[in-house]
N, C-alpha and C positions, 0 to 999 in steps of 0.2 A: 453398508459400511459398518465395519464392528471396532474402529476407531473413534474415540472420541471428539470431538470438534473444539479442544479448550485450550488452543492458540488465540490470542486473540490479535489482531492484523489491523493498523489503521491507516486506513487507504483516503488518496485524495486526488487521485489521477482513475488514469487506467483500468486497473484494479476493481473501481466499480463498475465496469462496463458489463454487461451480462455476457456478451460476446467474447470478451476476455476472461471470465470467470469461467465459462463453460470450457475454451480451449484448454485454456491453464488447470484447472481443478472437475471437467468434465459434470459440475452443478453450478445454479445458483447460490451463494453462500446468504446468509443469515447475519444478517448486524445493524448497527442500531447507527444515530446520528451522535457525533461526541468532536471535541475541539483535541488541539493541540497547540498548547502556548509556549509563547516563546520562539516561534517560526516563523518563517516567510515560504511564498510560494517563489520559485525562479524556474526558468525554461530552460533545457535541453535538447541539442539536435540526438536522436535516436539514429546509429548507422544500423543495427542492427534488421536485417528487413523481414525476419519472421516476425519480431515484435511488431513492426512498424505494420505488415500483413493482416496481424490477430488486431490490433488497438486500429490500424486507420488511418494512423497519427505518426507524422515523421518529428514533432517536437513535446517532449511528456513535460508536467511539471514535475520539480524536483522542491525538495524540502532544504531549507538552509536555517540553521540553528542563530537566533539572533541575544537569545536570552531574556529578550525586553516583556515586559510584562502586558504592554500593549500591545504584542504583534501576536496572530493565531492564526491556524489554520485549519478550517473547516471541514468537515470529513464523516467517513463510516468507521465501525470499528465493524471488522469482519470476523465469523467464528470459523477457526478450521481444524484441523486437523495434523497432526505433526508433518505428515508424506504430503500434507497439502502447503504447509507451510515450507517444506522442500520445495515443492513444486513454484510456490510463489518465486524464492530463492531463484530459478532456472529463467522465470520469465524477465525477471529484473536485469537488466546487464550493466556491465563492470562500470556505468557511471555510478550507483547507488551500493548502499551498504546498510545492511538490519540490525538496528541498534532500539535496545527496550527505554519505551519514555512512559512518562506521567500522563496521564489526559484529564481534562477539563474535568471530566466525570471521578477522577481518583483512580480510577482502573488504569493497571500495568498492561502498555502491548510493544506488540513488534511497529516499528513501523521502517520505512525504507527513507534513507536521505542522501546526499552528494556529498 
């Protein structure tokens, strides 16, 4: 790979599955443990059945912005690459949308919400 890996992706479902990272991005990726405040976790039915195929999982969690200073949610920041952060982009479907937040840690990443 002669791409850089300096997207940085904060995943909290799917996304760390090793099975879904190898489908979606054909490696393991590299990333660390980091929060995201201000969030709740909520569920989603997935119609989608490739996804549902790759993950396992006919219901993902989904991200919902609450503001509150007491609410977070726990997670990876993953390192990738820009045609990998496409590719992230392909596996996600039209319930979710990538939008840049703040993390626990101070670091800017992508992460995906409803």
């Amino acid at each position: 790979m002669t791409e850089d890996a300096d997207e940085l992706l904060f995943t909290y479902g799917t996304l760390q599955f090793a099975e879904v990272q190898l489908d979606t991005f054909g490696r393991i990726l590299a990333g660390e443990a980091d929060q995201l405040p201000g969030y709740t976790i909520d569920y989603v039915e997935i119609e989608d059945q490739r996804v549902v195929d790759v993950s396992g999982l006919s219901v993902h969690p989904v991200l919902r912005h609450t503001g509150s200073a007491v609410d977070k949610v726990v997670g990876r920041v993953l390192h990738l690459t820009a045609a990998e952060l496409d590719a992230a982009d392909e596996y996600e479907v039209a319930l979710y949308r990538r939008v840049s937040v703040t993390l626990a840690s101070g670091r800017t990443a992508w992460v995906y919400v409803g």
